[in-house]
N, C-alpha and C positions, 0 to 999 in steps of 0.2 A: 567501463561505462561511465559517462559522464554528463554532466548535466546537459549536453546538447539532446543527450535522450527524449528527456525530459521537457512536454513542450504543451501550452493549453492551459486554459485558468485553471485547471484544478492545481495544478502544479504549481502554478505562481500562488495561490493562497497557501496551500501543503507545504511547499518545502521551507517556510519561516519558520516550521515544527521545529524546537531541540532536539534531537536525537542522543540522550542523556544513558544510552546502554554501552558496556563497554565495547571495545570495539574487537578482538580476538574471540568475544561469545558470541559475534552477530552472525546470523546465516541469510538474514535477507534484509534490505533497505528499507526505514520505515515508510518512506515515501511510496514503496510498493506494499507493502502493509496497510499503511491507509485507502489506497487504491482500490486495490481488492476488496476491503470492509466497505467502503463506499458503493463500490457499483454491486457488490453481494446482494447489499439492504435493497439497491434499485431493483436489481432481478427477486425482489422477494425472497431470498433467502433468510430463511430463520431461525435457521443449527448451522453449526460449526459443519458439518459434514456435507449439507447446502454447497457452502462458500468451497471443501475440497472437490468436491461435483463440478462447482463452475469453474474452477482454476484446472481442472487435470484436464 
């Protein structure tokens, strides 16, 4: 996967983020990290459990 993925202003502001985690402990990209946390908060989601409802 590559940044051609990756396309739409949220993404042009998001991916300036450092991604400061190592990298053999990452299991998902922060850029989809943020993603999710952002459009959660839109869908009103307001528990962690919310946000696994709207992702599965």
């Amino acid at each position: 996967m590559g940044k051609k993925l990756y396309k739409g202003s949220f993404f042009d502001h998001f991916m300036i983020i450092y991604d400061s985690r190592q990298e053999g402990k990452v299991q998902h990209k922060l850029i989809d990290v943020l993603f999710i946390a952002v459009a959660s908060s839109i869908c009103y989601c307001n528990e962690w459990l919310d946000m696994v409802y709207l992702t599965s």
